[in-house]
C-alpha positions in Angstrom: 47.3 0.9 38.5 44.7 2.8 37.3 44.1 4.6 40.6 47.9 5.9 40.3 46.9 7.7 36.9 46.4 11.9 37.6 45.3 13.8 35.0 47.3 16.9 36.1 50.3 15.1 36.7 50.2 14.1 32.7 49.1 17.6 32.1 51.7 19.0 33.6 54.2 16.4 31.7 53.6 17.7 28.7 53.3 21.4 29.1 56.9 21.7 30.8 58.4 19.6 28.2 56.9 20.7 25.1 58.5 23.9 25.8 62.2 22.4 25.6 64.6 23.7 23.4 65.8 20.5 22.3 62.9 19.3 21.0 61.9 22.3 19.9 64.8 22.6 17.4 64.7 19.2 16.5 60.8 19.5 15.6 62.2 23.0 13.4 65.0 20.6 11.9 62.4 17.5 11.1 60.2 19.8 9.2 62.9 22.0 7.1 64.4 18.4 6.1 61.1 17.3 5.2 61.0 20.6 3.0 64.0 20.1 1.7 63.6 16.6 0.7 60.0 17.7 -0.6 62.0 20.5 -2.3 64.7 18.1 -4.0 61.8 15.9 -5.2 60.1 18.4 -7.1 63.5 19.3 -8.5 63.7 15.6 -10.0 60.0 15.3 -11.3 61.0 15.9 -14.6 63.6 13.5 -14.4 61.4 10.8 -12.6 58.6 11.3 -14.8 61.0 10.6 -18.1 62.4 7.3 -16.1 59.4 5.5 -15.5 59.8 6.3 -12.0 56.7 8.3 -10.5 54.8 4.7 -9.7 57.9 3.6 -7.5 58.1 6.8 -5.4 54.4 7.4 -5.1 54.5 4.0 -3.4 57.3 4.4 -1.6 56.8 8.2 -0.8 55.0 7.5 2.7 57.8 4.7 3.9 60.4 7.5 3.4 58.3 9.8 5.3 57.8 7.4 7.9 61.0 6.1 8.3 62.8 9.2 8.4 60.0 10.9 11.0 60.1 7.4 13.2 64.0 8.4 13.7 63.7 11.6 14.5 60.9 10.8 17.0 63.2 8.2 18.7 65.5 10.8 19.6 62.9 13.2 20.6 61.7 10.4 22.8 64.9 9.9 24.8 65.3 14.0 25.1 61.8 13.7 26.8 62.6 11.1 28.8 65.9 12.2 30.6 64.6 15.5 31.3 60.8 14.2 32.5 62.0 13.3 36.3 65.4 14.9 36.0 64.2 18.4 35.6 62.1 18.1 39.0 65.4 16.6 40.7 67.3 19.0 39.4 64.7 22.3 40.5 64.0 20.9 43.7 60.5 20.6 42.4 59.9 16.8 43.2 59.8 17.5 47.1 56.7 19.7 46.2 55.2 17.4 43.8 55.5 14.5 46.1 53.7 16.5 49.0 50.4 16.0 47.1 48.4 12.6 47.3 50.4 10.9 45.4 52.5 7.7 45.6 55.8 7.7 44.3 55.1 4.8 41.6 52.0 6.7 40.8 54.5 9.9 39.8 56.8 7.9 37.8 53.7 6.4 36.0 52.3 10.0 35.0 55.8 11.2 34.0 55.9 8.3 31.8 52.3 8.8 30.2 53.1 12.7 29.7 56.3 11.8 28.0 54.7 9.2 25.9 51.8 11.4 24.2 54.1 13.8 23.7 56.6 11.8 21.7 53.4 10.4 20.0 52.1 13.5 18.8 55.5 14.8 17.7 55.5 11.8 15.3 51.6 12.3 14.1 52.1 15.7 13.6 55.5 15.6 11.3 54.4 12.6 9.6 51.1 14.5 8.9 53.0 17.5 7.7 55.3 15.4 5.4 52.0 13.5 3.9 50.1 17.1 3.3 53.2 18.3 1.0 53.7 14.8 -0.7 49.6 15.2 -1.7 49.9 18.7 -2.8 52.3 17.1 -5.8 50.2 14.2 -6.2 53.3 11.9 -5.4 52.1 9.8 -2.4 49.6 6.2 -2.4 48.8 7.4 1.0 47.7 3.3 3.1 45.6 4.7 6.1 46.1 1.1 7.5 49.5 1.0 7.4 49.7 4.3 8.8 47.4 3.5 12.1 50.3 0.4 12.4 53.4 2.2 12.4 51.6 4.6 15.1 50.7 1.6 17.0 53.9 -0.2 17.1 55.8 3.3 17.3 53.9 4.5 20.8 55.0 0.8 22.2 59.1 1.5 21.1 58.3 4.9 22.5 56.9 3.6 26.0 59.8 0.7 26.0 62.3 4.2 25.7 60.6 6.6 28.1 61.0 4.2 30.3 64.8 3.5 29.6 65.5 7.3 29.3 64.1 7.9 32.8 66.2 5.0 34.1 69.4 6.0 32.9 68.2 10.0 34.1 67.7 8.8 38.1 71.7 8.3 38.2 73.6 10.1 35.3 73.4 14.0 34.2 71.2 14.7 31.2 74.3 14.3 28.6 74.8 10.9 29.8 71.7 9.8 30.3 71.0 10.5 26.7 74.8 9.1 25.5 73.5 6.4 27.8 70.0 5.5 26.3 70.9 6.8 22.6 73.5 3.6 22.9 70.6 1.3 24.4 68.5 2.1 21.3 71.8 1.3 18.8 73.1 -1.4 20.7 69.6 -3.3 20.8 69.5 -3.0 17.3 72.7 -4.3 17.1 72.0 -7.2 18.9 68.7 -7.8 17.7 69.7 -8.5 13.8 72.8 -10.3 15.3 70.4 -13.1 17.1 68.3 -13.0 13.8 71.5 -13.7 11.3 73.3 -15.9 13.6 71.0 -17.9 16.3 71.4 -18.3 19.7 74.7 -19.8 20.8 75.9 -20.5 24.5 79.3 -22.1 23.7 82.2 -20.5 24.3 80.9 -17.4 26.2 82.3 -13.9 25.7 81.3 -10.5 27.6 79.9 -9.6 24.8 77.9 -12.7 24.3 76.6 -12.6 28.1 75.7 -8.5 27.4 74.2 -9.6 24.3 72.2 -12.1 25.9 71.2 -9.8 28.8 70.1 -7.2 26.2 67.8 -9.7 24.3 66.6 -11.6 27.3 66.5 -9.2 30.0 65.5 -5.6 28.5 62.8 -4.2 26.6 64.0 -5.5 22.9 64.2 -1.6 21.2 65.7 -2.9 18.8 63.2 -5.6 17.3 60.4 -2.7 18.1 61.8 -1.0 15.8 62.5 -3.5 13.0 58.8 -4.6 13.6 57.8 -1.0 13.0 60.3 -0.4 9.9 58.7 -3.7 8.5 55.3 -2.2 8.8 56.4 0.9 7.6 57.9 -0.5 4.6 54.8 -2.9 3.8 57.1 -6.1 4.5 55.8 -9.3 5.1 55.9 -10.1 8.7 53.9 -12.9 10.8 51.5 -12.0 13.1 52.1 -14.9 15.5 55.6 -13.7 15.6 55.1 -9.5 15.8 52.5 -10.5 19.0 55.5 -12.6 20.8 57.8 -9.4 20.3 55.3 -6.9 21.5 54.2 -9.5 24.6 57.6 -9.7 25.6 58.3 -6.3 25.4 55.5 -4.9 27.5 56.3 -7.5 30.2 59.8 -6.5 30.1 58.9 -2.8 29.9 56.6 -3.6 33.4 59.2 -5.2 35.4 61.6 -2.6 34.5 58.8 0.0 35.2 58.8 -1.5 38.8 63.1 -1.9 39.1 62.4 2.3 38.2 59.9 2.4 41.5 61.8 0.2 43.7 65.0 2.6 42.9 63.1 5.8 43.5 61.7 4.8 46.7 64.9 4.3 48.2 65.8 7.6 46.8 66.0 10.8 49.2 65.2 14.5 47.9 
């Protein structure tokens, strides 16, 4: 696999998508929120400071941050994603692209990386930016560790839905490939805390029990990534023994449906 990987092709990833409007005004409208709720805080001080209340929010100042900037990055994600393979499709640019010496799988692969980095360093950056104001008021415990975590487990949710995103974006148009993917990420959430709250249970099948159970089973589970990463976020206990299981099985879902991605694209004709 590492023989696929082209420097240029991840390169190029990033520099046509970084210039997206989409992203572009959602990266405007993640920092004039972060502004605003930095804004609205300093508004309250007084009030905070006469309740007690300035231990709580400087502990819990860089989960709200984090929390808030993880959502926003998921949907930057799936914007990335749908337009990463799409765009080329669409511009008649992937005949030219595949002329060079490069596999097919090996494209895919770069257009994955690119689109990863990218939605990794839109999170760093507006986190980064919402930690600098919170330390200009003194209003933050800033954890370094927990910080290097929530990037960890957030660049493995944000592989698990590049890789969805450009799935859904090899058959649909952009709008419903992001309809499409936005509803992956809910619905796996969905079904995630339902399996946690009320077990497994293979009596008395409905088609929403068999889709459930394809979700959990079959797909990258989004939706425990992201509880994992709110959990760390948040400082909550979790078990190591059971956070490695969820990440194991997500990476070796993420790799099958990496290859279902190459076996559809190879059959496809541009």
């Amino acid at each position: 696999m590492m023989n696929e990987l082209n420097y240029h092709l991840i390169k190029n990833t990033i520099e046509k998508e970084y210039r997206n409007k989409g992203i572009i005004t959602l990266f405007i409208f993640t920092l004039l929120f972060i502004l605003a709720g930095h804004g609205l805080a300093i508004a309250a001080k007084e009030f905070v400071i006469e309740s007690n209340l300035n231990t709580f929010i400087s502990d819990t100042s860089q989960g709200i941050i984090l929390n808030f900037v993880s959502f926003a990055t998921n949907i930057v994600t799936i914007f990335i994603a749908i337009s990463a393979v799409k765009s080329d499709v669409d511009s008649s640019l992937i005949n030219q692209v595949l002329s060079f010496p490069l596999t097919r799988f090996g494209y895919i692969l770069n257009r994955v990386i690119g689109s990863c980095i990218l939605s990794i360093a839109f999170y760093v950056i507006s986190s980064v930016f919402g930690f600098i104001l919170l330390a200009l008021t003194g209003d933050i415990k800033f954890d370094f560790l927990n910080y290097i975590l929530s990037i960890v487990f957030m660049s493995i949710q944000i592989f698990g839905m590049t890789i969805t995103g450009i799935l859904f974006s090899l058959y649909i148009n952009k709008v419903g490939s992001f309809l499409f993917t936005f509803f992956f990420y809910v619905f796996s959430k969905v079904v995630y805390h339902n399996v946690v709250y009320n077990g497994l249970s293979f009596e008395n099948l409905s088609i929403f029990s068999v889709f459930k159970y394809f979700i959990h089973f079959l797909t990258p589970r989004v939706g425990e990534l992201t509880y994992i990463a709110e959990q760390v976020i948040s400082k909550s206990d979790f078990t190591i023994m059971s956070a490695g299981l969820s990440v194991l099985h997500f990476l070796v879902m993420c790799i099958i449906w990496l290859f279902i991605i190459k076996l559809i694209f190879n059959k496809r004709e541009f």
